[in-house]
VODREN-490973 format. One record per residue (C-alpha): y, z, x. Coordinates in steps of 0.25 Angstrom, whole numbers, padded with zeros to 4 digits, always signed. Layout:
BEGIN
YZX
...
END
This chain:
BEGIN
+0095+0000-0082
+0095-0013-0075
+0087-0008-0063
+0076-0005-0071
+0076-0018-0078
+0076-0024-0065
+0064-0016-0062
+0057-0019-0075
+0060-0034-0071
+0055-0033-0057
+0042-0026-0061
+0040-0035-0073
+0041-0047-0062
+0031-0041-0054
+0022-0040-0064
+0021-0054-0069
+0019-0060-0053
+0010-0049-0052
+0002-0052-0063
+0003-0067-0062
-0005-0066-0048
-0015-0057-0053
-0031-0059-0056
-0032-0046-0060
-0022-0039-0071
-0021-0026-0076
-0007-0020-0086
-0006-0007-0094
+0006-0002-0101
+0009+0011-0108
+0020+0018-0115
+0023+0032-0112
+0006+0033-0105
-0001+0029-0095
-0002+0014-0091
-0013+0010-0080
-0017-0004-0075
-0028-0006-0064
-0031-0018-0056
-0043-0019-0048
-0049-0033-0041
-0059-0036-0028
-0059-0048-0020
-0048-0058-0021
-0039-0052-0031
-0023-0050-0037
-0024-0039-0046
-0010-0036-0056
-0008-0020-0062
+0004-0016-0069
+0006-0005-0078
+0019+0002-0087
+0023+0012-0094
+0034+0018-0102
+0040+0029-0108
+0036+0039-0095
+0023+0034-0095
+0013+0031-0080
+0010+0016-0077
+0000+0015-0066
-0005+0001-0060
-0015+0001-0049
-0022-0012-0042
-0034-0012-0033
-0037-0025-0026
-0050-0026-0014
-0050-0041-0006
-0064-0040-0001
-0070-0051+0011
-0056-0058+0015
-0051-0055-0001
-0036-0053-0006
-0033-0042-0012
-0016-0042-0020
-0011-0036-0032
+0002-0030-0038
+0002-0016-0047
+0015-0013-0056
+0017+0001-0063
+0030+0004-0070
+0034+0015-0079
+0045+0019-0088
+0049+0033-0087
+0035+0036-0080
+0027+0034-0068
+0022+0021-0063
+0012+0020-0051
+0007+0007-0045
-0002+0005-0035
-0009-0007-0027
-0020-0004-0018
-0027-0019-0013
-0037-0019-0001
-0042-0032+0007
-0054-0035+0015
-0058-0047+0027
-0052-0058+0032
-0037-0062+0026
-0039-0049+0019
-0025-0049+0008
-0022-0036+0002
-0009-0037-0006
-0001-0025-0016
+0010-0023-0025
+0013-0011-0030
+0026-0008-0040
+0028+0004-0048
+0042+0006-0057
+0046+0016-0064
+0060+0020-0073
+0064+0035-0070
+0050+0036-0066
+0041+0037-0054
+0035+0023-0046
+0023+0024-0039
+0018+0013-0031
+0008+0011-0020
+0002-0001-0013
-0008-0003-0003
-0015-0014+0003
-0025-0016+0013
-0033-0028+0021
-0043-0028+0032
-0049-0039+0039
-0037-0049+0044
-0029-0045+0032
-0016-0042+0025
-0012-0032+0016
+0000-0031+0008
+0008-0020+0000
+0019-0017-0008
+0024-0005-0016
+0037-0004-0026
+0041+0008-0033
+0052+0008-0041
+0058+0019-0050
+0070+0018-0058
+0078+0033-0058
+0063+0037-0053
+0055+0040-0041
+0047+0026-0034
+0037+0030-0024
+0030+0017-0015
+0019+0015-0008
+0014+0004+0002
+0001+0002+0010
-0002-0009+0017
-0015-0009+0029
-0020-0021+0035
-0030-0022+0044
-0035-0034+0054
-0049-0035+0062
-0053-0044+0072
-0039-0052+0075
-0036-0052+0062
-0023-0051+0056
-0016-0039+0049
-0005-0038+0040
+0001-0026+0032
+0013-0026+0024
+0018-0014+0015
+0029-0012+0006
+0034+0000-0001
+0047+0000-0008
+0052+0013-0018
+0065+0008-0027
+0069+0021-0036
+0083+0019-0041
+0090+0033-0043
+0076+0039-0040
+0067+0042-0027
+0060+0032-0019
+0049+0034-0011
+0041+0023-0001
+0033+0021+0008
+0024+0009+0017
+0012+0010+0025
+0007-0001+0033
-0005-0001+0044
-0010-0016+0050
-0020-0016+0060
-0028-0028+0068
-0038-0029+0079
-0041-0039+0089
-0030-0049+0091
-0025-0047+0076
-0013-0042+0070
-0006-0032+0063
+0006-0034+0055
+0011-0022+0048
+0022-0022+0038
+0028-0009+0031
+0041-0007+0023
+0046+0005+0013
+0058+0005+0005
+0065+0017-0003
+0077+0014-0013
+0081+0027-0020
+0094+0023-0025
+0103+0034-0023
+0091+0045-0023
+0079+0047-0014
+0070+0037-0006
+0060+0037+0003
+0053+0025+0012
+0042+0027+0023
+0035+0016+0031
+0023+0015+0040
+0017+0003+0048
+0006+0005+0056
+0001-0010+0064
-0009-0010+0074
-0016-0020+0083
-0030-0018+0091
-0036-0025+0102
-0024-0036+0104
-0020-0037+0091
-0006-0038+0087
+0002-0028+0079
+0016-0028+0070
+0021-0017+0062
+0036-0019+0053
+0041-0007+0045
+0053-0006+0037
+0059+0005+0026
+0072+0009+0019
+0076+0020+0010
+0088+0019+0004
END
């Protein structure tokens, strides 16, 4: 019981920083159905979807976000469900110079299922950034994290994904992809990590990071996970 008020506290955190940054806002609530929030935004933009549900019922969140011409690109998305299923997922893409591509994905369910994905990516001398959380209380939490960068033309590339499945008493499964690329004097800088706390039942973590530099440039790849 204190565990998942301790859930219930850290997501309800989350929601109100997520929300606070965002320009675009989208919330739906249902008891016992389905609950559905969309988020959606082009150019410059921090878009905010959260969704819950009770009684059993399906809570999915979903946030789209394009930086187009050197544009940023960032949102969080929150799914939680009672007894049910809750599926999160955080897609954001970035194009041109100081390209920024940013994700947050949490899904959180009591003796349910958590599904969260997050993927970012960012072309042009660019960053992208994601992070997935799934966390199930006597349940099953299944992660999901993508991140792909990509530099041109001496330009720098940075990549960071995180996946982390916390299911107490239940199964966690997680995984992390990263691919950073560069050309010409630039430089790829490829972060992955994949955590997988079962708590005494099954877990799971997998991590890839790909980092590749062409004609002189520089490449780094760091990859990390833990099942426990």
């Amino acid at each position: 019981m204190q565990r998942s008020l301790l859930y219930l506290g850290l997501v309800a955190l989350l929601v109100w920083a997520a929300e606070s940054r965002a320009q675009v806002t989208a919330r739906s609530y249902s008891d016992g159905g389905v609950a559905t929030a969309r988020a959606s935004g082009v150019g410059r933009t921090h878009l905010h979807a959260d969704a819950s549900a009770s009684r059993g019922g399906r809570a999915d969140a979903r946030i789209t976000g394009s930086g187009l011409a050197g544009g940023r690109a960032s949102g969080t998305s929150i799914a939680v469900a009672d007894r049910g299923r809750a599926i999160s997922r955080g897609q954001s893409d970035a194009y041109g110079h100081r390209a920024r591509s940013h994700v947050d994905s949490v899904a959180a369910a009591s003796r349910g299922v958590a599904v969260s994905r997050g993927n970012a990516f960012a072309e042009g001398r660019g960053e992208a950034i994601s992070r997935s959380t799934a966390i199930g209380n006597r349940g099953r939490a299944v992660a999901r994290s993508d991140a792909d960068a990509r530099g041109d033309y001496g330009g720098r590339s940075l990549a960071e994904s995180e996946a982390v499945a916390d299911a107490y008493r239940g199964r966690a499964f997680s995984n992390s992809r990263v691919q950073a690329y560069a050309t010409d004097g630039g430089r790829a800088t490829g972060r992955g990590e994949a955590i997988g706390l079962g708590w005494g039942r099954s877990t799971r973590a997998g991590v890839q990071v790909d980092s590749r530099a062409a004609f002189g440039g520089r490449s780094r790849a760091a990859a990390s996970h833990l099942n426990w």
